[in-house]
C-alpha positions in Angstrom: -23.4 -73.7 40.0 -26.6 -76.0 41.0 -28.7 -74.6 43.9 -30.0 -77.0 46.3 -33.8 -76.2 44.9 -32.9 -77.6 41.8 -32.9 -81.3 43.3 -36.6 -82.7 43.9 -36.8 -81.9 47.9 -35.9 -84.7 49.9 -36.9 -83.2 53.4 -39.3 -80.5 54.8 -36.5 -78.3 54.7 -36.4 -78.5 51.0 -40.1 -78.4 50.8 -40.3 -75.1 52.8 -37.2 -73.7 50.4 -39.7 -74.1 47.5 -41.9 -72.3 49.5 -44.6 -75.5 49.3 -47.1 -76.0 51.6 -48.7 -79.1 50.6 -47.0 -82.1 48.3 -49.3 -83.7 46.0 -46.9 -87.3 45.1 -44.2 -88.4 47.6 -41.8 -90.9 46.1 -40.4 -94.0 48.0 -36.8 -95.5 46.3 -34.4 -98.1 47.2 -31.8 -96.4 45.7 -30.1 -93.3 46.2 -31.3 -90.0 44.6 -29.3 -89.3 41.5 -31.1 -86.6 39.2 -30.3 -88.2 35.9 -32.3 -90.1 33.0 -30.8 -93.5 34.0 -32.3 -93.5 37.4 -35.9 -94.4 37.1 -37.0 -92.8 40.3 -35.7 -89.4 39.2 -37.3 -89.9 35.5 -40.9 -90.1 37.6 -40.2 -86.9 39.5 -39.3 -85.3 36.9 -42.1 -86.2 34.8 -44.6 -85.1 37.4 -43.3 -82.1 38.4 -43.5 -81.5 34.1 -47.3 -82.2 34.7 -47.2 -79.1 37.3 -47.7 -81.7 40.4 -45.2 -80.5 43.9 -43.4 -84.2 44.2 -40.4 -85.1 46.9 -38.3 -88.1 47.1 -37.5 -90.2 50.4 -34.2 -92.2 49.0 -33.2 -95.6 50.9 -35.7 -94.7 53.4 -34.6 -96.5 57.1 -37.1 -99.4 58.1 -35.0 -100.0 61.5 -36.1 -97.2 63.7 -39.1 -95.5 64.2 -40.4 -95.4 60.5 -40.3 -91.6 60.5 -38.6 -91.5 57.1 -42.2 -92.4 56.0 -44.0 -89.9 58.1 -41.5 -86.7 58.1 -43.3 -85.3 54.7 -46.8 -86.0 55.9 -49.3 -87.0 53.5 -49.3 -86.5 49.5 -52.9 -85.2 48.3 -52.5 -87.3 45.1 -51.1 -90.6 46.4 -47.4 -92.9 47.5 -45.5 -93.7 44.5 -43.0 -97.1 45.7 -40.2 -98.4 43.8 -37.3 -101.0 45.1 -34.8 -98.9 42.8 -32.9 -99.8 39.3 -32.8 -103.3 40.5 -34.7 -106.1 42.3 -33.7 -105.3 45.8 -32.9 -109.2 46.2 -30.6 -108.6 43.3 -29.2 -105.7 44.9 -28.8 -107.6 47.9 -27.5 -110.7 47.4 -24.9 -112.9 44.8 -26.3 -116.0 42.7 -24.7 -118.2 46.1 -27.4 -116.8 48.4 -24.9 -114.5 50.3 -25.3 -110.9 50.9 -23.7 -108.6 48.9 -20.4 -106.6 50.1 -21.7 -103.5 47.8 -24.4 -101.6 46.8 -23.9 -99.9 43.7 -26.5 -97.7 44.4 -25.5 -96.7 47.6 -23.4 -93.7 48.6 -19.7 -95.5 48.6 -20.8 -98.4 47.9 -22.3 -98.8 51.5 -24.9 -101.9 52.2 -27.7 -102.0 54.1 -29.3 -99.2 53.0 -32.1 -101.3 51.3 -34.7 -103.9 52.9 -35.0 -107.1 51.1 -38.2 -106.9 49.4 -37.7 -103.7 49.7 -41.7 -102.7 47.1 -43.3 -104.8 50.0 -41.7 -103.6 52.9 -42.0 -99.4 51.9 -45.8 -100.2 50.8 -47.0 -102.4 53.8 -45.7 -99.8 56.4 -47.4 -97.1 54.4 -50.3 -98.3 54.1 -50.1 -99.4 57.7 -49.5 -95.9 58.7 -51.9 -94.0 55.9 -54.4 -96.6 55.2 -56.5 -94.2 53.4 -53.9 -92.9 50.7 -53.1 -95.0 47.5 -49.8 -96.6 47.0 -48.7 -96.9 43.3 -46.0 -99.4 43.2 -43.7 -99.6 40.1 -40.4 -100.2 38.9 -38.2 -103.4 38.0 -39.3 -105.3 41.0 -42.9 -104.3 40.8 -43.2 -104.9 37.1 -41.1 -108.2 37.0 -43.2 -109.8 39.6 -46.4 -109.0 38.5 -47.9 -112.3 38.3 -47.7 -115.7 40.0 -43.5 -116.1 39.8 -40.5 -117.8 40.9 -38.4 -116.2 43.9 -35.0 -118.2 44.2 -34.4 -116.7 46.9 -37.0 -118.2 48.6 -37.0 -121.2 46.5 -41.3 -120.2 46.2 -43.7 -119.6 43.8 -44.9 -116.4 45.0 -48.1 -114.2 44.2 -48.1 -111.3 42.2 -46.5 -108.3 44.3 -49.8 -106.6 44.4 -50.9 -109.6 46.8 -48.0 -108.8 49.3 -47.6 -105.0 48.7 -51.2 -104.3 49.6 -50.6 -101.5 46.8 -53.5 -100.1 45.4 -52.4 -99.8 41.6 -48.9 -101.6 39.8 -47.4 -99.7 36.9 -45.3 -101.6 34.6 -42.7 -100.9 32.4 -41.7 -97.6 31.9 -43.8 -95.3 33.5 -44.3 -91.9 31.7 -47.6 -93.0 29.4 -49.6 -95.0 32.2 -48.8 -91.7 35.1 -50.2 -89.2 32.6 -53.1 -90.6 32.3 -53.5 -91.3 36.1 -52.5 -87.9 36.8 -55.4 -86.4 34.0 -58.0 -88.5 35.6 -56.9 -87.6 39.4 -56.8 -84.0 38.4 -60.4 -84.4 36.9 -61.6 -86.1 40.3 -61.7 -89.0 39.5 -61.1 -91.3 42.6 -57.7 -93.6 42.6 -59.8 -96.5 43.2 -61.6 -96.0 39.7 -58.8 -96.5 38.0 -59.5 -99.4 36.5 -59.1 -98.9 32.5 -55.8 -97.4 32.0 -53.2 -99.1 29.7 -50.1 -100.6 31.5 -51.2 -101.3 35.1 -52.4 -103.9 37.3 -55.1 -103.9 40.4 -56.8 -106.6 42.5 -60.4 -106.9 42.8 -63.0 -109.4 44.2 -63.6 -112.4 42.2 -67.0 -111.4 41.9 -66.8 -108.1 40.8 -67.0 -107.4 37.3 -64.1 -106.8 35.0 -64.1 -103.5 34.0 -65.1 -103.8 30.0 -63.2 -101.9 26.9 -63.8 -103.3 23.5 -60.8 -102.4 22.4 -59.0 -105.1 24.5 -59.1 -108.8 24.3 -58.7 -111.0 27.9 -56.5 -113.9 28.4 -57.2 -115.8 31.1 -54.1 -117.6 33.0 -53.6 -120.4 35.4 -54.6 -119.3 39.0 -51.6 -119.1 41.5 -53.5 -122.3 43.3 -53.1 -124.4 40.2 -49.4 -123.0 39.7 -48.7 -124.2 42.7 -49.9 -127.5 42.5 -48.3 -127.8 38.5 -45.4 -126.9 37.2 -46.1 -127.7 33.8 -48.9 -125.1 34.2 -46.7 -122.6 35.9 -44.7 -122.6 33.1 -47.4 -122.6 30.8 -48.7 -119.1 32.1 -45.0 -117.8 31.1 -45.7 -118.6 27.5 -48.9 -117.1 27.2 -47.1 -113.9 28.6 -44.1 -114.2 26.5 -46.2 -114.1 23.5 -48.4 -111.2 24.2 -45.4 -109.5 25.3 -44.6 -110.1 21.0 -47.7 -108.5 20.3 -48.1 -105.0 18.9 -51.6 -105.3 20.7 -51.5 -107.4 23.5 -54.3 -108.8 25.2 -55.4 -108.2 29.1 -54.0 -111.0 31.4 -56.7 -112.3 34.2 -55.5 -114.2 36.8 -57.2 -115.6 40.0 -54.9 -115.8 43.1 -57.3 -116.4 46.4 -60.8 -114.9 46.7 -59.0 -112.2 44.1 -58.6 -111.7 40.5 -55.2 -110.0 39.0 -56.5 -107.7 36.3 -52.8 -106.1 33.9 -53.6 -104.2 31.1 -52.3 -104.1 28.1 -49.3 -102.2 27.7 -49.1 -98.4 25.9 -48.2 -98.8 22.0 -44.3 -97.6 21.9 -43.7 -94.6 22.8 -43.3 -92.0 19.9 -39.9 -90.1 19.4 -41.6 -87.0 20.7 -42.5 -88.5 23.9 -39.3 -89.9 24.3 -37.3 -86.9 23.8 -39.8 -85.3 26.4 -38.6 -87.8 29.3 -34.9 -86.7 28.3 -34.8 -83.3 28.2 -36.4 -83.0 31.5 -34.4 -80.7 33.7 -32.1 -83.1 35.6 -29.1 -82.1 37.1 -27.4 -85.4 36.0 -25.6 -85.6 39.8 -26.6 -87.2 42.8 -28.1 -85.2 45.5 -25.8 -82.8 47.6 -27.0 -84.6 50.7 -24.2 -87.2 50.0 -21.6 -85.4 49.2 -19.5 -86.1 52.4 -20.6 -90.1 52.0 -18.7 -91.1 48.6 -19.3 -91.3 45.3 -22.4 -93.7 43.8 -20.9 -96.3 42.0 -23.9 -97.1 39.6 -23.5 -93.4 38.8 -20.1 -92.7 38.5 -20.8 -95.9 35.6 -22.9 -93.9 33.5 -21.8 -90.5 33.8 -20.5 -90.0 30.7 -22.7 -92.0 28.7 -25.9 -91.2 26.5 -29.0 -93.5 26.3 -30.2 -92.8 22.9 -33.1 -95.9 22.6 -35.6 -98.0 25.2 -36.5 -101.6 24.4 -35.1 -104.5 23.1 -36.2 -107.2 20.7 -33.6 -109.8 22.0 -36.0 -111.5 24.6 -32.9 -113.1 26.3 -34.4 -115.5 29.0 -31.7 -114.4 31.5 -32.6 -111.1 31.0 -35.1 -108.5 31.9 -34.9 -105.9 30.0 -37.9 -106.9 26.8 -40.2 -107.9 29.8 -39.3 -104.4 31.4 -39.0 -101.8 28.8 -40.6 -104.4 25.6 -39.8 -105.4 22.6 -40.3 -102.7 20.2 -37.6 -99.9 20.5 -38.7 -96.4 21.3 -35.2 -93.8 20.0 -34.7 -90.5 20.7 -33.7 -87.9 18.0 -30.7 -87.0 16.8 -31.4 -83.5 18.1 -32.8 -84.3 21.9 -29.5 -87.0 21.7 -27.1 -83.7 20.5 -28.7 -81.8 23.5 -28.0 -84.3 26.0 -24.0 -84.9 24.8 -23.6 -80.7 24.8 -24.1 -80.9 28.8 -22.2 -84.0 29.3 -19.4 -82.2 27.4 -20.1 -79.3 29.7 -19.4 -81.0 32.9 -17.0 -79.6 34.9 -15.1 -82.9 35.3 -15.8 -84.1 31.5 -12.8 -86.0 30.4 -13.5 -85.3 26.8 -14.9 -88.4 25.7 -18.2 -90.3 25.9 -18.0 -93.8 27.5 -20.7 -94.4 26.1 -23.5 -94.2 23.3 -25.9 -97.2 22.9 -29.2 -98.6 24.3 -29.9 -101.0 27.6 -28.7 -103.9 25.9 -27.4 -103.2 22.3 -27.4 -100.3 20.0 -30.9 -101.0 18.6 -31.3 -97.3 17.5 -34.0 -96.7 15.0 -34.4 -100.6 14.5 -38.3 -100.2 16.2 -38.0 -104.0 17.1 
């Protein structure tokens, strides 16, 4: 039987049953809290709680009231980690027509309006209205797909990178585990957030006349400005081959791009992660079930879909231009082993309500296993 301590806490009251005094990362999400490897806000926890950091999760926190879903933990001493959830919250929100959504899949009982539109945006501005002081790290599918000057149909806009409208002090893209280790090394070693200006996989702002931090291992690429995209679409689009091909790269290149009196800096990405690494992230100590706290609200649809089912790669070399999983997780497929993937199906087959088969055994797209892209 699971104990309510072995969830990440999601309110003081947790955080006292831990017997913590202080939290060093508090995580924002736009989805619901479901301690399993699918859910990308749970992978982060997990991971830095593996690093020995005290971390808690405020799930679908409410922007309509008083804001004291942001405040009611206090302040982290590392920094705010932001994500919109498994999906672009405008996805989440609304159909291809424009209209809002019936459902959220990641919502308790498929409730909606649990989630803000623009929901990276909205949890970092208010935090960083309230905590000016503390660094917001903003990551996930939204964060990482709208990294640079992009298209928002729902807007029918070019828009600026999100790191322009977030006010966030650092963007991690992709998947997360490589880049937070090293931020975590360095902000355990005292080095100050806003140093961070070298580490693999994630973007910052800084004045155009600063200078670019230099690494000789890195090539730059310099991209249309957001000025010029928006004055050209031939140039627009131009940027989006430039990023498409360095996202083909087993070394890619460090993107510049000037937006205002500002210059976007993204790193390169991590190489792909090894099997070891990957079977770290999995064998974390998840639960695999959504958090008590909504037990009385229904089950999570997007979770009651995976339940049974194994993830046994990341990546994907298809590069579908309808899809976002290559610009998310890359190109070049990162699998588990067999033994981490044996693990994994012996406590699915141990669930109490296992029906005695998996739905599922594949990748995010395909079963690219072993295939390394």
């Amino acid at each position: 039987m699971n104990e309510l301590s072995d969830w990440l806490p999601t309110t003081n009251k947790e955080v006292k049953l831990r017997g913590w005094e202080e939290l060093d990362v508090i995580l924002f999400s736009g989805d619901a809290y479901v301690d399993h490897p699918a859910f990308g806000p749970a992978v982060i926890g997990r991971i830095l709680e593996s690093y020995g950091l005290k971390v808690a999760i405020v799930p679908q926190p409410s922007v309509h009231d008083n804001l004291q879903d942001f405040t009611k933990l206090g302040t982290p001493r590392l920094f705010f980690g932001v994500t919109a959830g498994e999906m672009d919250s405008m996805v989440s929100n609304y159909t291809a027509s424009k209209r809002r959504r019936d459902k959220d899949a990641y919502t308790p009982n498929g409730d909606k309006g649990f989630r803000p539109d623009y929901a990276s945006v909205v949890y970092a501005n208010i935090l960083k209205e309230k905590y000016p002081d503390i660094p917001v790290l903003i990551g996930g599918i939204e964060a990482s797909l709208r990294r640079v000057t992009h298209y928002d149909y729902w807007s029918d806009s070019l828009k600026p990178n999100i790191l322009t409208d977030s006010k966030a002090d650092l963007l991690v893209y992709g998947m997360g585990e490589q880049p937070l280790r090293e931020i975590v090394n360095l902000l355990q070693k005292g080095v100050p957030f806003s140093s961070l200006k070298t580490i693999n996989q994630t973007a910052f702002l800084q004045k155009k006349e600063e200078k670019i931090p230099k690494n000789k291992n890195w090539k730059d690429v310099t991209i249309n400005s957001h000025e010029v995209c928006l004055k050209n679409k031939k140039l627009f689009a131009a940027n989006f081959k430039i990023i498409e091909q360095e996202s083909n790269k087993i070394t890619g290149s460090r993107i510049l791009q000037n937006v205002g009196d500002a210059t976007l800096v993204i790193n390169p990405p991590y190489a792909t992660m090894t099997e070891k690494e990957i079977d770290a992230s999995f064998d974390l100590p998840f639960t695999r079930l959504p958090h008590p706290k909504y037990n009385k609200r229904g089950p999570i649809p997007a979770f009651e879909m995976i339940k049974f089912s194994i993830n046994i790669h990341r990546g994907c070399f298809g590069g579908c231009s309808f899809c976002t999983i290559s610009a998310h997780q890359g190109k070049f497929i990162a699998s588990r082993s067999q033994k981490s993937i044996l693990k994994e199906v012996d406590k699915v087959a141990n669930m109490p309500d296992f029906k005695g088969y998996l739905s599922d055994i594949g990748g995010p797209s395909a079963n690219m296993y072993k295939m390394k892209g």
